[in-house]
DOLO-562846 format. One record per residue (C-alpha): residue in one letter; y, z, x. Coordinates in Angstrom, 2 decimals. Each point is the difference from the previous one (the first is absolute). Last residue first. Example, Ala and Ser with C-alpha at 12.3 -4.5 7.8 and 13.67 -1.06 7.14 Angstrom:
! residues 2
PT, aa, north, up, east
PT, S, -1.06, 7.14, 13.67;
PT, A, -3.44, 0.66, -1.37;
! end
This chain:
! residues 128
PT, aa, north, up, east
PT, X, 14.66, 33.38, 0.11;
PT, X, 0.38, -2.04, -3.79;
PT, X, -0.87, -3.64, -1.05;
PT, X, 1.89, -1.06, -3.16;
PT, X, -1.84, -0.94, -3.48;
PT, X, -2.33, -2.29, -0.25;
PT, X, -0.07, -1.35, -3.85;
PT, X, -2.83, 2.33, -2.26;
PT, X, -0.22, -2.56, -3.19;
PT, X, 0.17, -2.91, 2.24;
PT, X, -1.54, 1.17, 2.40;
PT, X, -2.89, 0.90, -1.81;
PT, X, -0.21, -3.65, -1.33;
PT, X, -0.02, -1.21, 3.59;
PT, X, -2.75, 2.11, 0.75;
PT, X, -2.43, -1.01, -3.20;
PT, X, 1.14, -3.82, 1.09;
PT, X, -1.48, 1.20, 3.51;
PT, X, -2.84, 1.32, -0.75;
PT, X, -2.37, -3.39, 0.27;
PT, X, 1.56, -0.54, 3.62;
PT, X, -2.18, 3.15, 1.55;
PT, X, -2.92, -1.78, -0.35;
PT, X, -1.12, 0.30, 3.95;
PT, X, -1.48, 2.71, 2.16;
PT, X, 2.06, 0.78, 1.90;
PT, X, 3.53, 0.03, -0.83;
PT, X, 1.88, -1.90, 2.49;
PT, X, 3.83, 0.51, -0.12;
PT, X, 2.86, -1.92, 1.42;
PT, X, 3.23, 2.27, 0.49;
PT, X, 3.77, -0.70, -0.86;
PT, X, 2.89, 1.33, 0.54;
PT, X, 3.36, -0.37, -1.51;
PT, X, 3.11, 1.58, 1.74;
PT, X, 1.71, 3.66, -0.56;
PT, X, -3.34, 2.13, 0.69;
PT, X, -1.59, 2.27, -2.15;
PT, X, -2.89, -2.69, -0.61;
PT, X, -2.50, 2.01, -2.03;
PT, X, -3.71, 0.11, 0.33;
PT, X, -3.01, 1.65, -1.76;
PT, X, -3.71, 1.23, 1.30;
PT, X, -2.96, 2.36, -1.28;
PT, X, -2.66, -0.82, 2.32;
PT, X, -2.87, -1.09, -2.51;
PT, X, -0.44, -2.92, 1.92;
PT, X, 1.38, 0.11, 3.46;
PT, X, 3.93, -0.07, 0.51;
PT, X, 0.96, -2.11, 2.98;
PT, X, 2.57, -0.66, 1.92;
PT, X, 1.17, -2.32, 2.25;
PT, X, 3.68, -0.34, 1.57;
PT, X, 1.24, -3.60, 0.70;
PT, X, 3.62, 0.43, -1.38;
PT, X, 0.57, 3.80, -0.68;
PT, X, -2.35, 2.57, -1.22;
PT, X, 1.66, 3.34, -1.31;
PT, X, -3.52, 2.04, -0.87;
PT, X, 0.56, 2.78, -3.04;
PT, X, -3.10, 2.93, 0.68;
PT, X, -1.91, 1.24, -2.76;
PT, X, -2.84, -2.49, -0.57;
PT, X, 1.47, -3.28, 1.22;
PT, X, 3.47, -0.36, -0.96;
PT, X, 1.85, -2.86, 1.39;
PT, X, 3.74, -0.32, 1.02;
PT, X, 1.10, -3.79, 0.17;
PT, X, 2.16, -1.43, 2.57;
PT, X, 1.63, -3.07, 0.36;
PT, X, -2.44, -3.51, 0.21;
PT, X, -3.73, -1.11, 0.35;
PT, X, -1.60, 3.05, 0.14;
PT, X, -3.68, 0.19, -0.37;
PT, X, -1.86, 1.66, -3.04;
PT, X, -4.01, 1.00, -0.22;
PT, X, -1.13, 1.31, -3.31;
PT, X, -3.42, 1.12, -0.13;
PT, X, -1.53, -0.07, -3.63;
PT, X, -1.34, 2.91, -2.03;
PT, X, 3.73, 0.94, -1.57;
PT, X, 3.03, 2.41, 0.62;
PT, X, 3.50, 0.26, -1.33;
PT, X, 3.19, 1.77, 1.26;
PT, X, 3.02, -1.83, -1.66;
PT, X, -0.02, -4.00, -0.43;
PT, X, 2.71, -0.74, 2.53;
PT, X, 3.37, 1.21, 0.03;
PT, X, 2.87, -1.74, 1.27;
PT, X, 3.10, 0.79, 2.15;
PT, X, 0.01, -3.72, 1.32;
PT, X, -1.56, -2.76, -2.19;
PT, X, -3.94, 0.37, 0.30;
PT, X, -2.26, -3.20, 1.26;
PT, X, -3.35, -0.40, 0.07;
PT, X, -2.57, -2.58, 1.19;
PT, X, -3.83, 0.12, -1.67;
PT, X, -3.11, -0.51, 1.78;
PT, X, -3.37, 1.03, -2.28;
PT, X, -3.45, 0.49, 1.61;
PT, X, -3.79, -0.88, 0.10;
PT, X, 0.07, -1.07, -3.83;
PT, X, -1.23, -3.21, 0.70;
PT, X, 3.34, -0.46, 2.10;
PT, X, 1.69, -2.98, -2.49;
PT, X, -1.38, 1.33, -2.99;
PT, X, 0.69, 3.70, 1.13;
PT, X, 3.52, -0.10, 1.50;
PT, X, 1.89, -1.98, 2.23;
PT, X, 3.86, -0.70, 0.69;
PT, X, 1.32, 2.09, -2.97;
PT, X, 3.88, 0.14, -0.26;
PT, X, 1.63, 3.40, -0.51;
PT, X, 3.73, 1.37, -1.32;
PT, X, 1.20, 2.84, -0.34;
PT, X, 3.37, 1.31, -0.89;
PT, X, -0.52, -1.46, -3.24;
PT, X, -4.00, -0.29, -0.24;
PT, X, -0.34, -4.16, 0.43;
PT, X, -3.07, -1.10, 0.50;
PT, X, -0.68, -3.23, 1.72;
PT, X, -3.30, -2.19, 0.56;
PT, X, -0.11, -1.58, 3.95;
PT, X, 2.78, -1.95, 2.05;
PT, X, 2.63, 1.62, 1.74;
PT, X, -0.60, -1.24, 2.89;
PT, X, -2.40, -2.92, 0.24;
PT, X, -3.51, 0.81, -1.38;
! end
């Protein structure tokens, strides 16, 4: 895909375009790009069975990954294994953005059930 290419979903102050997910992986993994206007929250603290894996592409994003908040600039890794309870915020003042591989795959199919959350609960400002 060239950039920018891929299936949008727009969340307000998020937005995310899927690269790969189950049909394309065989349900191996999922590979989604994200992006989070500055001072944004992200989905609040949440946890599920599949590993997430995110690597900074641009700014700085602060990551929970059980109790402790990460700040991961461009080209940082981290990594929240399944059942790890996880969130993110970027706190900074420019956007940043993150590509994340949820392994394994299928993650795509909740996505309209995300944006529509969103909608009804917009992200609200990041906080220290």
């Amino acid at each position: 895909l060239a950039p920018g290419e891929g299936r949008p979903y727009d969340m307000g102050r998020i937005q995310a375009v899927f690269k790969a997910d189950g049909e394309e992986t065989r349900g191996g993994y999922s590979i989604s790009e994200w992006w989070l206007e500055p001072n944004t929250t992200g989905p609040g603290a949440h946890h599920h069975d599949e590993d997430d894996v995110f690597y900074m592409l641009e700014g700085t994003m602060s990551f929970l990954v059980d109790d402790e908040w990460i700040d991961a600039d461009k080209g940082a890794f981290v990594i929240a294994p399944g059942g790890t309870t996880h969130d993110f915020q970027n706190r900074g003042t420019v956007r940043a953005g993150f590509i994340n591989i949820s392994q394994p795959g299928n993650f795509e199919p909740s996505m309209p059930a995300i944006v529509d959350w969103f909608a009804e609960h917009p992200a609200g400002d990041a906080v220290d």
